[in-house]
N, C-alpha and C positions, 0 to 999 in steps of 0.2 A: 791976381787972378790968372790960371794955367789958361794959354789959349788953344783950341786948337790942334790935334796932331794934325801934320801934313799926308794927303794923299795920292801916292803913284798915280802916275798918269794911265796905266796897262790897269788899274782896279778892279773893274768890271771882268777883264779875263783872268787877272790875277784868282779873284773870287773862286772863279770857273773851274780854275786848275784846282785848288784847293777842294772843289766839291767832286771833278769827276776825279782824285784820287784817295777820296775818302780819306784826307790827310787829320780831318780834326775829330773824326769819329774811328777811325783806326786805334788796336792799342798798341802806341806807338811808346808809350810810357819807360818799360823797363831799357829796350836798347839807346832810347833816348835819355834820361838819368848816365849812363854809363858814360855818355858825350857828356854830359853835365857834369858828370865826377872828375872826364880828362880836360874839359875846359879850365878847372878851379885847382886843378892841381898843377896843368902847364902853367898856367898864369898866374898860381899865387895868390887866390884870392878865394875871402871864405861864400861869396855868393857866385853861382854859374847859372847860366839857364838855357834851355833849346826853346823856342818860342815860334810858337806857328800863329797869323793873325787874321782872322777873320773879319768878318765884315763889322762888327761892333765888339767884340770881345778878344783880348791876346790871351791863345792858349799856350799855358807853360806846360809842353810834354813831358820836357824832363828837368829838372831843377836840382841845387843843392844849395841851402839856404836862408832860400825863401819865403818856403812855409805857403802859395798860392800855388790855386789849379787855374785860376782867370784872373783877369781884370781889365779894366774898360780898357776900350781903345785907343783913349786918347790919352793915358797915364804913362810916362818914360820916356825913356831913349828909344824904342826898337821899330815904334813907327817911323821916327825920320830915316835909320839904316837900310827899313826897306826905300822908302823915297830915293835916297844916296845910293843904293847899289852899291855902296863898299866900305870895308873895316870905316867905321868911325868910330874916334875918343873922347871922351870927355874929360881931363884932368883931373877940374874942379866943378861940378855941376851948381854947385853952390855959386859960384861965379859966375856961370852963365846964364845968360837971361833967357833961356830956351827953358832951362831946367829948376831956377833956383825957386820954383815954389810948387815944382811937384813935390804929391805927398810922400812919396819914397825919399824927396831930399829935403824937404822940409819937416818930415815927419818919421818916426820909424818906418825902416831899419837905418834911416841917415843915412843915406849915400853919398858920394862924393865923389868917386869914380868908377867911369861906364866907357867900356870899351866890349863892339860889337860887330859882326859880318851878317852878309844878307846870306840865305837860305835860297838860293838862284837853282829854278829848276832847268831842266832840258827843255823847256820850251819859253825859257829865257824870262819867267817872270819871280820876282822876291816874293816868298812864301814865309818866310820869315825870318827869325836871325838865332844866332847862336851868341849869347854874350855872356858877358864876366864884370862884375861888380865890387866895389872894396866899399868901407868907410872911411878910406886915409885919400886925399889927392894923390894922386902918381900916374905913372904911364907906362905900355907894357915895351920891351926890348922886341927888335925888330925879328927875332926866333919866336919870341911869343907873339909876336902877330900871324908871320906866316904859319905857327901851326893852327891858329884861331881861324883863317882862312881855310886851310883845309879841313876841319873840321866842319867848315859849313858846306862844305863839299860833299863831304863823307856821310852829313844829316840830308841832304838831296838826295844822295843816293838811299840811304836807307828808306825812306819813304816811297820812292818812285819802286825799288825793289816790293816793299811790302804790298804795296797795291799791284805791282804783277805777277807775285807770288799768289794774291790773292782772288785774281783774274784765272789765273792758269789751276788753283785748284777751283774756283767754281768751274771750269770749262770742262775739268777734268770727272767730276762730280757729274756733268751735264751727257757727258758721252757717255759716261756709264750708268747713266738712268734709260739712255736711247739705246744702250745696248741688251741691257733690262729687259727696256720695252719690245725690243725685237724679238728677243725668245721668248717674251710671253705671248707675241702678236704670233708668231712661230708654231708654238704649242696648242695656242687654242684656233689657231686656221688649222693647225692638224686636223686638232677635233672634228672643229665644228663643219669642216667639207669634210673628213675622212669617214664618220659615222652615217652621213644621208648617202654617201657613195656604195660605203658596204653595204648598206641596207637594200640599196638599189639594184648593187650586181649579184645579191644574196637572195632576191626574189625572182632575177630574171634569169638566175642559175634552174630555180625549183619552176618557173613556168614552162623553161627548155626541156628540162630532163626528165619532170615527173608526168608521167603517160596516165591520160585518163582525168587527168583535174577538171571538177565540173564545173560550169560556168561561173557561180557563184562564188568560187574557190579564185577562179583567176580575175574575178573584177576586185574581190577585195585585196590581190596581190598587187594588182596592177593599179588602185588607189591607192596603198601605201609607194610606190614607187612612184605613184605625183605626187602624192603630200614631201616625202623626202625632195625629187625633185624640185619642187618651190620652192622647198628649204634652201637647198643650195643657189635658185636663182638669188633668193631674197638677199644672201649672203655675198653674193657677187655682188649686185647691183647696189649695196651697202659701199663695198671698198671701191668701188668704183665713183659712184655719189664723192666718197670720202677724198679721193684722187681728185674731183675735178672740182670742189670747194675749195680743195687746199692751192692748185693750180689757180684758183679764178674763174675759172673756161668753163662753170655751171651756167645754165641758160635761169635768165634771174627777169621775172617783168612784172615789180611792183605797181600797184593800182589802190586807189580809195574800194574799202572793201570792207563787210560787215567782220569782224572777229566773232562776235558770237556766232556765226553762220557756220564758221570755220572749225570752232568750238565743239559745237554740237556736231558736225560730221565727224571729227575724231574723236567722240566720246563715242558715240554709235559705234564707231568701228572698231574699238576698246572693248565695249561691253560683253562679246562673246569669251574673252580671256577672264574677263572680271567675275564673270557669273560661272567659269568654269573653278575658280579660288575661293566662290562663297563673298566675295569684296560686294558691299557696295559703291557704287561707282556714280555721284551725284553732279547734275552741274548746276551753279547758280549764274543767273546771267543780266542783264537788264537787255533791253532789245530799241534798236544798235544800239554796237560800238563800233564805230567807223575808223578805219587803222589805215596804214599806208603798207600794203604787206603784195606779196606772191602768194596766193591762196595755195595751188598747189605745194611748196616749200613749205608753208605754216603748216598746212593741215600736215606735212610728214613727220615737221618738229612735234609737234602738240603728239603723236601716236605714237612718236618714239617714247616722250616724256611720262605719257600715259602708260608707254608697257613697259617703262623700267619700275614707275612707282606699282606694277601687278605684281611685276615678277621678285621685288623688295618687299613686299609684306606677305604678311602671314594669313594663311589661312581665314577670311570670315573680317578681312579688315574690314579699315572704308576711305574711299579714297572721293576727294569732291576737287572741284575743279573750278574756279570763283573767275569770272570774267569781268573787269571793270574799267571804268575813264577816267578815273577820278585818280591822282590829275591829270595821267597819258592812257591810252589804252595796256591792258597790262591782262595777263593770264598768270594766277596762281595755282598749282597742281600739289595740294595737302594731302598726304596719306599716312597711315598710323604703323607704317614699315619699322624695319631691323636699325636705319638710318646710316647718317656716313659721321663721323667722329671729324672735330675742328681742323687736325691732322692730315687729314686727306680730303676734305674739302676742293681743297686750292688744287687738284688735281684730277678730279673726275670729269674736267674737260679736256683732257690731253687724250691725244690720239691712242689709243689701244689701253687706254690705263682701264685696269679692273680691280676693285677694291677686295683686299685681304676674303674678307665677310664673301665675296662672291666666288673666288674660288675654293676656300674651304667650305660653302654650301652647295660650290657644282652646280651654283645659277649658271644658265649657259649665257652666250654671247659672245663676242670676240673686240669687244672694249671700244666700238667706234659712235654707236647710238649718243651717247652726248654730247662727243665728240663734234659730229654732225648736226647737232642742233645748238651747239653754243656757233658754227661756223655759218647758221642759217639766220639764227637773232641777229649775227654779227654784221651779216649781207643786208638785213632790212635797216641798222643805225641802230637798232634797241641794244639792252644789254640783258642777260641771266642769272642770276644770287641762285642762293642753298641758304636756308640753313635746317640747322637739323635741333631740337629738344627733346635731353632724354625724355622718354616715358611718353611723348605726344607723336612723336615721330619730322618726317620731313617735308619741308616744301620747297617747292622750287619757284622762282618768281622771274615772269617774261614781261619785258618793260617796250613798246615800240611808240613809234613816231605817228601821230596823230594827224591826218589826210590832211593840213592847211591848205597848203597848197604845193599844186604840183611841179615837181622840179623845169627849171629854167632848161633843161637838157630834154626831156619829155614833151614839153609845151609847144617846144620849137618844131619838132613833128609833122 
């Protein structure tokens, strides 16, 4: 009966190294094989293999011979070479009572010598081995060792490179999404202050200069110049909001609080856009729902949520809005909109992202509204989903934390 393979003492970090290098899920396959083909050809032998080991299963990256992509962990020689820490031989494994009734030597492909080195990363733990296999007993010449050594050298590096090759383009990937997003946040802060600006110094140009405007002429001039006005407050006080969530330094004072109460103020305060679209705008609710929330902050996220799902649908939609407890307090916001595709999903919470669909329809905005409200669910403990179904449209669903009781920091008060 085989007993047993032996486990390093380092395992648990060993493990570690192995997962934050993405070394078993990497495809490490082709330049690993090409070690496997110079193992089996320096050493003279028709089986070679590069072997990375994980927590239950030896993965063969690269092999010639063999014919496996896995096998258990406790089958061969290359679990004790990681234990050992260096070149070890077997002669005859048939002979030794470590080996002579694994199924590789007891069984096909009949082994009988195994000669292997550990796969020693820079942070000094065995990741696996690099080894070479016959079916004849024998032993390798002391040039075929040292190059068997530096081949497990040479498999250290390739993997430590391939995961920071593979770091440095996601990172690279990452700056140029932020730099993206900067000329798009660029482009539409143009806009979206440059057009209430013009508007404004284009009317207080005609109130200056044109002699004789009747009363009624210069109040409706001088109400388009506050309607743009607000505009542009609202828009500061947006990136500004958006600065001091992302900072922290927002003034935040959750309290046990009804959400339907919450609910219905920002529906009301929706409903004049809704009914300007032809939407019907419904809320369903039970009365309470007792939450753990910043009523102020709720009520901004819920009106933000609300005028994205006006300004996404179409004409004569219908948008409802479902408050429940069952099993946390939780606000869903269903409307029969254009929706966001599974692709861009995972990004309409990023700061300034606007989705394709919104800029080739000249929905306005400047990309921070969800932004600011996945930052606000995020400040109460709850969380925010999407999803979207052709033909029915989208919802959004807000999950928060139910008044049990009040935090040990608050109490003490």
């Amino acid at each position: 009966m085989m007993s047993p393979a032996p486990v390093p003492g380092d395992e648990a970090a060993r493990l570690a190294e192995l997962t934050d290098l993405q070394a078993l899920q990497a495809p490490l396959e082709p330049a690993l094989t090409g070690v496997a083909q110079l193992a089996a050809s320096i050493c003279r032998t028709p089986i070679a293999l590069v072997n990375l080991i994980g927590e239950h299963l030896q993965h063969l990256k690269g092999q010639i011979g063999l014919g496996m992509a896995v096998m258990d962990r406790d089958i061969a020689f290359c679990p004790y070479v990681i234990c050992g820490r260096e070149l070890m031989q077997v002669p005859d494994a048939q002979a030794d009572p470590r080996f002579h009734t694994d199924p590789l030597v007891a069984g096909e492909p009949g082994i009988r010598f195994y000669a292997g080195v550990p796969i020693i990363s820079s942070r000094g733990h065995a990741l696996g081995t690099v080894g070479v296999m016959d079916r004849h007993p024998r032993r390798l010449s002391p040039p075929q060792q040292g190059a068997l050594s530096a081949l497990g050298t040479c498999v250290s590096a390739l993997i430590e490179q391939h995961h920071y090759s593979r770091q440095a383009e996601q990172v690279t990937q990452r700056l140029q999404q932020m730099d993206d997003l900067k000329q798009l946040f660029l482009r539409n802060v143009n806009h979206e202050l440059r057009t209430p600006l013009t508007s404004i110094r284009s009317y207080l140009h005609l109130i200056h200069d044109e002699d004789g405007l009747d009363a009624a002429t210069q109040q409706r001039f001088l109400e388009v110049i506050e309607r743009n006005s607000d505009r542009l407050l609202e828009k500061l006080d947006e990136l500004l909001l958006l600065a001091s969530l992302s900072a922290q330094t927002v003034a935040f004072a959750p309290q046990p609080a009804d959400l339907v109460t919450v609910a219905e103020s920002a529906v009301s305060e929706a409903q004049t856009k809704a009914w300007h679209k032809h939407h019907s705008l419904t809320l369903y609710a039970p009365d309470p729902a007792l939450a753990w929330i910043d009523t102020t902050r709720m009520h901004h996220a819920l009106v933000h949520l609300l005028d994205n799902a006006i300004k996404f649908t179409p004409d004569g939609g219908r948008i409802t809005v479902t408050v429940s407890t069952d099993p946390v307090p939780s606000v869903a916001i269903h409307d029969t909109g254009i929706g966001i595709p599974d692709d861009q999903a995972e990004h309409v919470f990023d700061d300034f992202y606007r989705t394709p669909e919104a800029e080739t329809q000249a929905i306005g905005g400047i990309g921070v509204g969800l932004s600011i409200v996945k930052k606000i669910i995020d400040l109460h403990g709850g969380t925010i989903s999407l999803t979207y179904t052709p033909g029915e449209g989208t919802c959004v669903y807000v999950r928060l934390l139910a008044p049990l009781a009040r935090p040990a920091s608050d109490s003490a008060q």
